[in-house]
C-alpha positions in Angstrom: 153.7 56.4 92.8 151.7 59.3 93.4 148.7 58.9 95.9 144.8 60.4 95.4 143.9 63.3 98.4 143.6 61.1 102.0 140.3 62.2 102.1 139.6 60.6 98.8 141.1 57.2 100.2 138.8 57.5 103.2 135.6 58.4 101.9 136.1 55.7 99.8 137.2 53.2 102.1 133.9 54.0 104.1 131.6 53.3 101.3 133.1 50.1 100.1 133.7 48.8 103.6 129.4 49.8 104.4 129.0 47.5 101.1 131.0 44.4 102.1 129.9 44.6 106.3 126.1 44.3 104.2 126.6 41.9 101.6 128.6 39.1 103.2 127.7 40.0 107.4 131.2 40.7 108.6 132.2 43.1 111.5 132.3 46.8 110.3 136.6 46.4 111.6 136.5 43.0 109.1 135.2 44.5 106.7 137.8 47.3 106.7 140.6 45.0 106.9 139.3 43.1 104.0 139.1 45.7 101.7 142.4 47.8 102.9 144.4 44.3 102.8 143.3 43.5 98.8 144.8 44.1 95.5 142.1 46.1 95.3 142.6 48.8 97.6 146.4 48.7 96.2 145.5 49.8 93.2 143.0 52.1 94.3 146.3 53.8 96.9 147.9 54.8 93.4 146.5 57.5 91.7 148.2 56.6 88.3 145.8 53.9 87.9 142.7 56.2 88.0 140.6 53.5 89.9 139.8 56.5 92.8 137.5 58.5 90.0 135.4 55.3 89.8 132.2 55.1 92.4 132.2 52.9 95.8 129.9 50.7 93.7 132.1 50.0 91.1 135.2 49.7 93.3 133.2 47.0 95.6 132.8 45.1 92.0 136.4 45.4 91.8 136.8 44.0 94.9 134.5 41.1 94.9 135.9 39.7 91.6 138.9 39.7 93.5 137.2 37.8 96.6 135.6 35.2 93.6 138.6 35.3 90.9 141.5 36.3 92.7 142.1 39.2 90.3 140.3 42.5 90.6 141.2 43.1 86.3 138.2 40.0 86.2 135.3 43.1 86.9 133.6 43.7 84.4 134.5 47.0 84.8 138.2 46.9 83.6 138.0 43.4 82.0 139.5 43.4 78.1 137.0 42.5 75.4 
């Protein structure tokens, strides 16, 4: 599996984390653990999958299908048809 650049990962990681500590009031260290512990943030870890040329925004859409659907793929972002 190749990996994006760290600092790629991180910058990213900060943006999405700011979004969900806003949106749903956790902890800024929550929020973190959240994102970094979803399928989400698994696919975004390998660079094959392209999701780290997407913005925060849509990545956060990624990850709160996930929190509603269970499956980041439900965003309407990546979604088939």
């Amino acid at each position: 599996m190749n990996r994006p650049a760290p600092e790629i990962i991180d910058f990213l990681d900060c943006e999405v984390t700011k979004m969900i500590a806003e949106k749903y009031g956790y902890e800024p260290m929550e929020a973190l653990r959240q994102f970094v512990y979803s399928a989400t943030h698994e696919l975004l870890e390998n660079a094959d999958m392209g999701l780290h040329l997407y913005s925060a925004g849509v990545i956060f859409d990624l990850w709160e299908a996930e929190k509603v659907t269970g499956d980041p793929r439900r965003s309407i972002y990546i979604r088939e048809g």
